[in-house]
C-alpha positions in Angstrom: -21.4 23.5 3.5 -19.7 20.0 3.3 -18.7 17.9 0.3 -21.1 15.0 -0.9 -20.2 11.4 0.3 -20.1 9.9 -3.2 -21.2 6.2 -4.1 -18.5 3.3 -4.5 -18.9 3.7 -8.5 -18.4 6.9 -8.3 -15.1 6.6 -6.7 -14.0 4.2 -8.8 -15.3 6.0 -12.0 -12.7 9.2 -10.8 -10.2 6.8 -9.9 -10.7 4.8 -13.2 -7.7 6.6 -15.1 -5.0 5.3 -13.1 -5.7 2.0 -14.5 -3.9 3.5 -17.7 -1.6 5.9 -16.0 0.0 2.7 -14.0 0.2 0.9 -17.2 2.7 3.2 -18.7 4.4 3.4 -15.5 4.7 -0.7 -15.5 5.5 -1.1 -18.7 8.5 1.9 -18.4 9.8 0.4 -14.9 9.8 -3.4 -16.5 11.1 -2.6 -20.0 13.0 0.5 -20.3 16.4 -1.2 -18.5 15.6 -4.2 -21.0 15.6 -1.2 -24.0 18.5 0.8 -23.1 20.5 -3.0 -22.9 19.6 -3.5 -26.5 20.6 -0.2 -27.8 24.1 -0.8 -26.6 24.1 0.5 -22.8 26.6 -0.9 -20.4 25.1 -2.4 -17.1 26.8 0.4 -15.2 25.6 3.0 -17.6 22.2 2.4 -16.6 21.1 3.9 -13.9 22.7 7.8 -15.4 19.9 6.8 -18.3 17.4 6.4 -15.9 17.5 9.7 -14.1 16.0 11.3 -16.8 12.4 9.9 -14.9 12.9 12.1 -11.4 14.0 14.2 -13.2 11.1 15.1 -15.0 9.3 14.4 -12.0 10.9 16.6 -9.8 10.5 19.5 -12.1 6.8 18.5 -13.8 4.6 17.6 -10.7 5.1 20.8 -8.6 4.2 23.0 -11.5 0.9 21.2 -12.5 0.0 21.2 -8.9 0.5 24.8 -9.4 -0.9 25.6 -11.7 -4.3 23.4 -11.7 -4.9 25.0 -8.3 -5.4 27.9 -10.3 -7.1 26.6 -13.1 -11.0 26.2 -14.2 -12.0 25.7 -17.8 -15.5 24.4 -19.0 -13.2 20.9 -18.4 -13.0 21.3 -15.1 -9.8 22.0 -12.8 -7.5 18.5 -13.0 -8.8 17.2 -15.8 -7.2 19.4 -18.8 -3.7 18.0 -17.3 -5.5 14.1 -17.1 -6.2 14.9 -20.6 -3.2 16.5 -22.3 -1.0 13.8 -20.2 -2.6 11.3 -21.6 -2.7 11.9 -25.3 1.2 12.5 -25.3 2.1 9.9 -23.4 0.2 7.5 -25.3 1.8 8.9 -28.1 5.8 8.2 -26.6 4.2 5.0 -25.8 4.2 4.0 -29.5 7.6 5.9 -30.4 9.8 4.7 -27.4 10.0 1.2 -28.7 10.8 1.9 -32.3 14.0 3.7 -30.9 16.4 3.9 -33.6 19.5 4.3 -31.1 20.4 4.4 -27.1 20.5 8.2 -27.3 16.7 8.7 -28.8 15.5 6.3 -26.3 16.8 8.3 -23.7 15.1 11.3 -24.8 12.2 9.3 -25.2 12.2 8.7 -21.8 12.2 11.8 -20.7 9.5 12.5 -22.9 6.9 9.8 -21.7 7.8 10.7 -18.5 6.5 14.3 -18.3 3.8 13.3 -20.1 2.6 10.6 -17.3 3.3 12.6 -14.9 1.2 15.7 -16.2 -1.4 13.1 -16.4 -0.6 11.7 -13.1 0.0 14.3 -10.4 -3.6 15.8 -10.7 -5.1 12.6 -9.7 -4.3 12.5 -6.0 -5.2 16.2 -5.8 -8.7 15.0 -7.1 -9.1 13.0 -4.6 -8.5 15.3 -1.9 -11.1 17.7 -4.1 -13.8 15.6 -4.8 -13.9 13.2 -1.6 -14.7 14.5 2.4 -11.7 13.5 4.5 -14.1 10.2 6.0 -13.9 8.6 2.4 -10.2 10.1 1.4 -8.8 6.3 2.4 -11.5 4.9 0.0 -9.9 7.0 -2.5 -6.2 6.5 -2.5 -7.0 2.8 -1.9 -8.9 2.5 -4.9 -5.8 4.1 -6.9 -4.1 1.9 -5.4 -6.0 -0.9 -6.9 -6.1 0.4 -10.0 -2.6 1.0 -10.1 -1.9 -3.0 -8.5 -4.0 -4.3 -11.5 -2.7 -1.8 -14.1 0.4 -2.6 -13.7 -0.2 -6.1 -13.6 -0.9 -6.5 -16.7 1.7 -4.5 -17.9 4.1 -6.1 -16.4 2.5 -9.7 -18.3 2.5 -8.5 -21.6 5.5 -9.0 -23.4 4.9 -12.7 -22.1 0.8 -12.8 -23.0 2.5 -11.6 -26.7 5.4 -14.5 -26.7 2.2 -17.0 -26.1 0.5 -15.6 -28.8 3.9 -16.3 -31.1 5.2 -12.5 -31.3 9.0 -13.2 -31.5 10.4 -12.6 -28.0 13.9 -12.1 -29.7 15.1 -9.7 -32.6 18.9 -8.9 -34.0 21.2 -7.2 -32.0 20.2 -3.7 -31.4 16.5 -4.5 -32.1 13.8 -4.6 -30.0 11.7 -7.7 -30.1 8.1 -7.4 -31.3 6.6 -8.7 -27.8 8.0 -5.7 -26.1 6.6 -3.7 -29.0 3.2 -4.9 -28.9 3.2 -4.4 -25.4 3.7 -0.8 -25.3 0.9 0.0 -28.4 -1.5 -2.0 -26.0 -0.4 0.2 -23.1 -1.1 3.6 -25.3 -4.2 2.5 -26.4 -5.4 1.3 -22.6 -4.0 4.8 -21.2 -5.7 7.3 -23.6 -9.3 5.4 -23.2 -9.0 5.0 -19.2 -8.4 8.6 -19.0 -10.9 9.3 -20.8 -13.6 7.3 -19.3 -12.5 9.8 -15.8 -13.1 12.8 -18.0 -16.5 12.0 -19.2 -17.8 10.3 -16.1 -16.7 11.9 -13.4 -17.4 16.1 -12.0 -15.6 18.4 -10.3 -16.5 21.3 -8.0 -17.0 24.6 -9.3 -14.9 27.7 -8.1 -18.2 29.1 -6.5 -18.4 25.4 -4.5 -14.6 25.5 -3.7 -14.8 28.9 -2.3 -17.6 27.6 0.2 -15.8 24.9 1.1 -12.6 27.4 2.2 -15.3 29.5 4.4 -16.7 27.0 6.3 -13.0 25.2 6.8 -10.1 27.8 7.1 -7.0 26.5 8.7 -4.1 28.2 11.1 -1.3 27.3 8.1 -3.2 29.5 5.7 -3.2 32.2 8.1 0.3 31.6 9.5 1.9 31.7 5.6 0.5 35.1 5.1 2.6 36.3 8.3 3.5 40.1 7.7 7.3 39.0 7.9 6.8 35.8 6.6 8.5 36.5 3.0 11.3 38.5 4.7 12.5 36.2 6.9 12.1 33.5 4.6 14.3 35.4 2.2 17.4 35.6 4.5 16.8 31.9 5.1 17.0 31.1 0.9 19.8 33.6 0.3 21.9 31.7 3.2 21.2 28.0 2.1 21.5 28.8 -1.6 25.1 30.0 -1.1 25.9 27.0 1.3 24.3 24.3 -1.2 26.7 25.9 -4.0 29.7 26.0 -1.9 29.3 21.8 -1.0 28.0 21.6 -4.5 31.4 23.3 -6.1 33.9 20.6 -3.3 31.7 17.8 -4.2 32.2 18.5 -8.4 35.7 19.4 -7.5 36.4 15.8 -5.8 34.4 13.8 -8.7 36.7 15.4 -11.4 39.9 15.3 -9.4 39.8 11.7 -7.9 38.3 10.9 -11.5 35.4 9.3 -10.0 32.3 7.7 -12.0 30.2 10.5 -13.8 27.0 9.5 -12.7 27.9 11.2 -9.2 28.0 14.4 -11.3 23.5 14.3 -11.1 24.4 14.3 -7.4 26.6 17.5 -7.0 25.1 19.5 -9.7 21.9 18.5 -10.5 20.4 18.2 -7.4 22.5 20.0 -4.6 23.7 22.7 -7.1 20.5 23.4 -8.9 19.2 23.3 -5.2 20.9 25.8 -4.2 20.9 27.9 -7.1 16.9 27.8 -7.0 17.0 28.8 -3.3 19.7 31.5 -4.0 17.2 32.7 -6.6 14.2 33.1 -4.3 16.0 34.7 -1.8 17.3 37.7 -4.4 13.7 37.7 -5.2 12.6 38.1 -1.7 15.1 40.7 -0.6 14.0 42.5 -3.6 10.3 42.2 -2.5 9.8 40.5 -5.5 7.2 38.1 -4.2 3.9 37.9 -6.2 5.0 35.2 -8.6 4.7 31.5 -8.9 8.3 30.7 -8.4 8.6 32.8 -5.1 5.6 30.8 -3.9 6.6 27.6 -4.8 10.0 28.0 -3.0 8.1 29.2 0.1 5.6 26.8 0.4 8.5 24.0 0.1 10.0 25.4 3.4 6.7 25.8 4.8 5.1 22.2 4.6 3.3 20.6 7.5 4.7 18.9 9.8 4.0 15.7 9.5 5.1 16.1 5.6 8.5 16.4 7.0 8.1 13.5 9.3 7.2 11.3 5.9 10.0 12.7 3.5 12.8 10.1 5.7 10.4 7.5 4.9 9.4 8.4 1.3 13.0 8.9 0.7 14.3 5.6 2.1 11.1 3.8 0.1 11.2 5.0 -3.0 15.4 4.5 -2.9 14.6 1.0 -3.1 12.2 0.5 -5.4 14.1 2.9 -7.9 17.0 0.1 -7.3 14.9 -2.7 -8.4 13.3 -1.0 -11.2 16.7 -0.4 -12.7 18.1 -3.6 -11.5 15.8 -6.3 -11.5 16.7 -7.0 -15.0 20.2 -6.9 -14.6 20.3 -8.9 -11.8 18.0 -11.7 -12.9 19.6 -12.5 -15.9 23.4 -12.3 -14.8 23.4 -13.5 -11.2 20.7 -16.5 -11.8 20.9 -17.4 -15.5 24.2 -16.4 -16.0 24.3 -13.9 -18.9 24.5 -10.8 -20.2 24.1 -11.5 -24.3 20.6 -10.0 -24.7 20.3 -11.4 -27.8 20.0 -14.9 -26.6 17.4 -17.3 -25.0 18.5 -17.4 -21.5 19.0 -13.3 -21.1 15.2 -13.2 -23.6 13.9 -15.6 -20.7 15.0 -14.2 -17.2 13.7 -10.5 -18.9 9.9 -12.0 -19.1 10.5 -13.6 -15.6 11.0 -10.5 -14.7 8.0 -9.1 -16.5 6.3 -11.8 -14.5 7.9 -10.6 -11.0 7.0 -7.1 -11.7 3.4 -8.3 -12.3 2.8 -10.2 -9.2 4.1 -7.9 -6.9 1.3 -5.4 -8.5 -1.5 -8.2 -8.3 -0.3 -8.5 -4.7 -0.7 -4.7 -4.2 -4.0 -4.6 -6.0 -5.2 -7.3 -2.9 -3.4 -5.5 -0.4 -4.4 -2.3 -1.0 -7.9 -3.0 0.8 -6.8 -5.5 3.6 -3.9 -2.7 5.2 -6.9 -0.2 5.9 -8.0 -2.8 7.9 -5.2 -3.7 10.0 -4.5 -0.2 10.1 -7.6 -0.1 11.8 -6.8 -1.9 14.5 -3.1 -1.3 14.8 -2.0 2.5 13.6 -1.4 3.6 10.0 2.1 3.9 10.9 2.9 0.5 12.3 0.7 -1.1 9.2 3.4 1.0 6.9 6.3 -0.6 9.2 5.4 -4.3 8.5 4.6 -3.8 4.7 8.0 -1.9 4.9 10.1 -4.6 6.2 8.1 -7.5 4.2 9.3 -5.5 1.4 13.1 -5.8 1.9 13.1 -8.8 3.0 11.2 -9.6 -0.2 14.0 -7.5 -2.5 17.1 -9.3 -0.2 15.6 -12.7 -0.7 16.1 -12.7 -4.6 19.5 -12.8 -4.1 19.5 -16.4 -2.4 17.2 -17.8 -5.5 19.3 -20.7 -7.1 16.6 -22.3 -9.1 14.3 -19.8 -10.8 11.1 -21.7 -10.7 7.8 -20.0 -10.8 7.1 -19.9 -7.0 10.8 -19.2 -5.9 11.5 -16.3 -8.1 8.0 -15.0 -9.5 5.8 -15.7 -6.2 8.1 -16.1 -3.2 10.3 -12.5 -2.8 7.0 -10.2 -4.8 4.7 -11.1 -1.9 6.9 -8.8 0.4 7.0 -6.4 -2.7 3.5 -5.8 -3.3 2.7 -5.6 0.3 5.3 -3.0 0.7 4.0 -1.1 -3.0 0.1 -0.9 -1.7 1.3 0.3 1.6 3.1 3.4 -0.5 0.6 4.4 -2.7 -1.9 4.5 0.1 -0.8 5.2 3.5 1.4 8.3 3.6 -0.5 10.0 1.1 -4.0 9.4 3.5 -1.8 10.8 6.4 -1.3 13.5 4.0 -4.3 14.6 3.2 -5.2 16.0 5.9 -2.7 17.7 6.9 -3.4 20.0 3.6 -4.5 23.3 2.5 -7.4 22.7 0.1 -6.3 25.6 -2.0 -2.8 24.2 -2.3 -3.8 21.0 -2.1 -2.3 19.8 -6.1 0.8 22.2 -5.1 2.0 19.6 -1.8 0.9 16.7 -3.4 3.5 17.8 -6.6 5.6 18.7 -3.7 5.7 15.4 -1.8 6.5 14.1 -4.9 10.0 15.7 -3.9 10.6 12.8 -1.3 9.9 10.4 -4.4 12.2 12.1 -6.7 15.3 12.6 -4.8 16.1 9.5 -3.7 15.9 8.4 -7.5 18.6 11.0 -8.6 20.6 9.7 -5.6 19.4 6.2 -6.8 20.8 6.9 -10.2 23.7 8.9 -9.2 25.6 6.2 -6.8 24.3 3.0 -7.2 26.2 2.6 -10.5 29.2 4.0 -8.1 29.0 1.3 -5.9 28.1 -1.5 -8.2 30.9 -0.9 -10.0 33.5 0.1 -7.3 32.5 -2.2 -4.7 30.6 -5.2 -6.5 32.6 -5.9 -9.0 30.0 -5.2 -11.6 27.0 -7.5 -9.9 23.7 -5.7 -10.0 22.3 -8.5 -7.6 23.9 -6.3 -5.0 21.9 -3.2 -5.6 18.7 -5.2 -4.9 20.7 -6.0 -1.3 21.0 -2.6 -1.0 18.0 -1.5 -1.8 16.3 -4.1 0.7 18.1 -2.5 3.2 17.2 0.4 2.5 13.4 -0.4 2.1 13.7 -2.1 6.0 15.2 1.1 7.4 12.1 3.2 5.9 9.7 1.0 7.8 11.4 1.8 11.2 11.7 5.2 10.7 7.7 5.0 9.9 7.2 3.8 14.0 8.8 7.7 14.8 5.6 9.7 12.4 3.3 11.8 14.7 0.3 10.4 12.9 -2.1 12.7 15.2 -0.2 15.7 13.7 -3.4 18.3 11.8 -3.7 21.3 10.9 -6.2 23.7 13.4 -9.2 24.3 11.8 -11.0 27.0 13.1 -14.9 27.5 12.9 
């Protein structure tokens, strides 16, 4: 028994709800910098604000991956979490910009984050549910394009609200009514586009799934149900735990006595001590033979990932590092290093923030184009050397801002978000349809919440040094974290040439 090829409306009828889900995304990544500015935030204060998104993230997508592997309702499997994402996210949509101070906002944040991401994190899992591995491409390329075009105009409409003569500037401490606007439109967009996936689009029963499993059973299910598999996996946990405590109690230890910024603080405890504490945790557990719960098996699975998931988690890492910097940056840079300001209740800082809102929307128009012509020279090259060019057009894209001295509409909104979007439709596509296949069916919503890891943790590093360095070495000049983070994004494409893209699982017959 083989899953149905389905029809190109059908794919983009179960694909349809990104367009809403990338809206909120665009509107959080373009905005919520300019917000936080308003409400009082220093520049170097930022990024700490910000980590309340991987955060989230890091905690939220494994679970629902989880736990919607597990789940069938009259609904469906995914699409209870598409749903319940999407009605409180639009909701935070329409609270985070009436934020009466910087410390609501923040909270806010973390809010609307969880709540895209419940919605979010189910949606690549559908795709490796509902589609046979020949059309799984199709599939993340046509989230792609939704998510190009979603965020597109996302990113346009404080500026399609200016034209319309909704005041682009408000007191201090206010936030204007274009940014306002923009979010309501982006609630209203997200809970509707959702919706239109629920209603229109099926899902496989249990009775269907469980065929599928029979007539395609993989070597890594059998290999993770190893007789000494949770034993020795125990020993393993109890051993790293203790070491990630120990380097997370000298790194803590150095922060406080060489009275180093705070932000490094998300970097020694939250994510190297909680670390370690988690894999402490599961390795009590294990000893214990304390295995049949959720946690146990989440910790497991983690160490247990396919191969070629550990080959992508350098490049994930090294990506997503640098498009975390120019989310958080982008502003900051923009309107200090090119129009020289950082008064956000004037003209020129109101003006380089909806240039940026421009930026931010052409790179995703870019990535909404791109997203159909890679499959195409991955065809003739390799998936991995297609990921290494849109890789290194991305830096170079993120470096060249830096060199802008006249911020006219080709050299700063066109010229450096060409490389950008290229390198953005080459993420949200390629590693995940190396992925794919790789993956359990039963597990697949688990590993996709779990590659989300590799997205996540080079945001809390993101947010834990960059404001470290800017400050320290940069003399306060955000333009320098885009440098860095161009960098960054040229070293992930070369590391992308080393992937074993032939890497799959056995199946057996």
């Amino acid at each position: 028994m083989e899953k149905r090829k389905l029809s190109f409306w059908q794919i983009w009828n179960m694909s349809f709800g990104f367009l809403g889900i990338q809206m909120g995304f665009a509107l959080q990544n373009s905005n919520v910098s300019r917000i936080f500015q308003t409400l009082g935030a220093n520049i170097d204060d930022i990024p700490i604000l910000w980590v309340a998104a991987p955060m989230t993230g890091l905690i939220i997508q494994p679970i629902i991956g989880y736990f919607s592997d597990r789940t069938w309702t009259k609904l469906g499997r995914r699409k209870p979490y598409f749903l319940a994402g999407a009605i409180l996210a639009s909701a935070a949509l329409f609270i985070m910009p009436n934020s009466p101070a910087l410390w609501f906002a923040a909270g806010m944040l973390w809010i609307m984050d969880a709540s895209i991401n419940v919605s979010m994190e189910p949606f690549r899992a559908f795709v490796g549910d509902n589609l046979p591995e020949k059309q799984r491409t199709m599939g993340f390329a046509m989230q792609s394009f939704f998510i190009g075009i979603g965020a597109y105009f996302a990113s346009k409409l404080p500026l399609i609200f200016t034209h319309l003569g909704v005041d682009n500037t408000a007191p201090l401490g206010i936030i204007p009514d274009s940014v306002k606007y923009s979010f309501y439109f982006g609630g209203i967009v997200f809970i509707i586009t959702v919706l239109w996936t629920v209603i229109t689009s099926k899902e496989y029963s249990p009775e269907e799934l469980a065929a599928f499993e029979k007539h395609k059973e993989t070597t890594f299910i059998k290999e993770e149900h190893s007789s000494d598999w949770f034993v020795s996996n125990g020993k393993s946990h109890l051993s790293k735990g203790i070491l990630f405590l120990i380097i997370s109690a000298l790194f803590s230890f150095v922060i406080y006595n060489f009275d180093l910024k705070k932000d490094l603080y998300v970097l020694s405890i939250g994510l190297i001590g909680l670390g370690g504490l988690a894999m402490l945790v599961s390795g009590l557990m294990q000893k214990a033979n304390n295995t049949e719960n959720g946690f146990v098996t989440i910790m497991n699975d983690f160490q247990f990932m396919p191969k070629i998931m550990k080959q992508l988690a350098w490049v994930q890492f090294f990506s997503w590092f640098a498009l975390f910097s120019m989310w958080i940056y982008t502003t900051l840079a923009v309107t200090q290093h090119i129009y020289g300001t950082t008064d956000t209740t004037s003209e020129a800082y109101n003006t380089g923030a909806n240039q940026v809102g421009e930026m931010f929307a052409n790179y995703n128009l870019i990535a909404a184009i791109a997203s159909f012509l890679l499959p195409l020279l991955a065809k003739y090259t390799s998936r991995k050397f297609t990921h290494f060019v849109a890789l290194v057009c991305g830096g170079l894209g993120l470096i060249s801002v830096y060199f802008i001295t006249e911020p006219t509409v080709f050299t700063m909104e066109w010229l450096p978000m060409i490389g950008v979007g290229i390198a953005w439709a080459s993420i949200l596509s390629i590693p995940y349809a190396m992925l794919s296949g790789s993956l359990p069916s039963n597990k697949m919503g688990y590993y996709m919440g779990v590659f989300n890891f590799f997205i996540v943790i080079p945001q809390l590093v993101a947010a834990s040094i960059l404001g470290f360095l800017v400050s320290k070495f940069f003399d306060n000049e955000p333009i320098y974290a885009l440098l860095i983070g161009g960098a960054s994004m040229i070293l992930a494409g070369i590391i992308a040439l080393t992937i074993n893209d032939e890497t799959k699982i056995t199946i057996n017959e």
